[in-house]
PLY file of the C-alpha trace (Angstrom):
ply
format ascii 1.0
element vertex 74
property float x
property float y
property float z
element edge 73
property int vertex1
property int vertex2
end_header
-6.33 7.59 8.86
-3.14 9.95 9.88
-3.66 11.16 5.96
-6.13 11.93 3.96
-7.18 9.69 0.87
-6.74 12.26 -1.52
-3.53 13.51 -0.39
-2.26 9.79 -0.56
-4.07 8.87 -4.27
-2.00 12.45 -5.60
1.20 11.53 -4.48
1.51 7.69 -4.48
1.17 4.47 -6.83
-0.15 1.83 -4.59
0.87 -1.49 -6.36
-0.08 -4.46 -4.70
1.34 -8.38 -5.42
0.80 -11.86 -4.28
-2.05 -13.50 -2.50
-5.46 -12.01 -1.14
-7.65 -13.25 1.64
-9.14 -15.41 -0.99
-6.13 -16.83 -2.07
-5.98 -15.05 -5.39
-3.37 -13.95 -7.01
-3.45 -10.40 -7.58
-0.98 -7.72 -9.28
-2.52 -4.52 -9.76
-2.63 -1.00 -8.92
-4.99 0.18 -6.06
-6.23 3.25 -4.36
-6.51 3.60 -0.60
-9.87 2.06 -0.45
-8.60 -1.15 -1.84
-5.31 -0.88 -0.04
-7.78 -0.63 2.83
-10.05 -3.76 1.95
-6.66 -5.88 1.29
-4.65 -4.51 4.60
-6.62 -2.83 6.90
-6.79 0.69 8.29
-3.62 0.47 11.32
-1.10 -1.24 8.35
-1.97 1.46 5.65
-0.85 4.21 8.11
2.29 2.31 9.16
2.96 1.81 5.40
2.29 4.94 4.51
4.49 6.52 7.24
7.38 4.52 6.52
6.94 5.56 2.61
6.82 9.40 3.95
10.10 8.84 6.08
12.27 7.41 3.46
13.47 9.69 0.65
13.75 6.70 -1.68
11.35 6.25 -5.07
10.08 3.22 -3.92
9.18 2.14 -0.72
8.17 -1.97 -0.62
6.64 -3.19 2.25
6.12 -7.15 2.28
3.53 -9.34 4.89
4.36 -12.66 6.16
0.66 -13.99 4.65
3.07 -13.03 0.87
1.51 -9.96 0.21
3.52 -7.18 -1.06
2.89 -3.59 -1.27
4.82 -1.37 -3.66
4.18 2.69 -2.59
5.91 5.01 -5.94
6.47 8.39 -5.31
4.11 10.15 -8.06
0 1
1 2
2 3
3 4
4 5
5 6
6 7
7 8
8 9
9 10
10 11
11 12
12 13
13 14
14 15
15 16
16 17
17 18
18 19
19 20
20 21
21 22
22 23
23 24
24 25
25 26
26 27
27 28
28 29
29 30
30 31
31 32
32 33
33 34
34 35
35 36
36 37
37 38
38 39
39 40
40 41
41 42
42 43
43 44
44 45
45 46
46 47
47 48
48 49
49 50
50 51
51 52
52 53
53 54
54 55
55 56
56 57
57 58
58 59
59 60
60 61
61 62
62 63
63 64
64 65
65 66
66 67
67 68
68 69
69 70
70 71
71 72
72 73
């Protein structure tokens, strides 16, 4: 990981929304080990980079499989 899990856990909300592997439908907040187990390790950086460049509250990041993940500056 490009950061560290504790440095993303103190200053983001990870919520995540729609479908999981499982086809469940999930809407709930996560850390980085369960944005990890939904995602994978190369889309948490790129989402978490992204969140880092924009200066916006809310950074939304959305999968073609329907998953959505919300990142909230905290």
């Amino acid at each position: 990981m490009k950061f560290t899990t504790t440095y993303i856990n103190r200053n983001y909300l990870i919520k995540v929304y729609g479908t999981d592997n499982e086809g469940k439908r999930i809407n709930k907040l996560v850390g980085v080990s369960g944005l990890v187990a939904l995602i994978g390790i190369e889309l948490a950086n790129k989402f978490i980079a992204r969140a880092e460049k924009a200066a916006a509250d809310c950074t939304v990041c959305k999968l073609r499989r329907g998953l959505q993940v919300s990142l909230y500056i905290h």
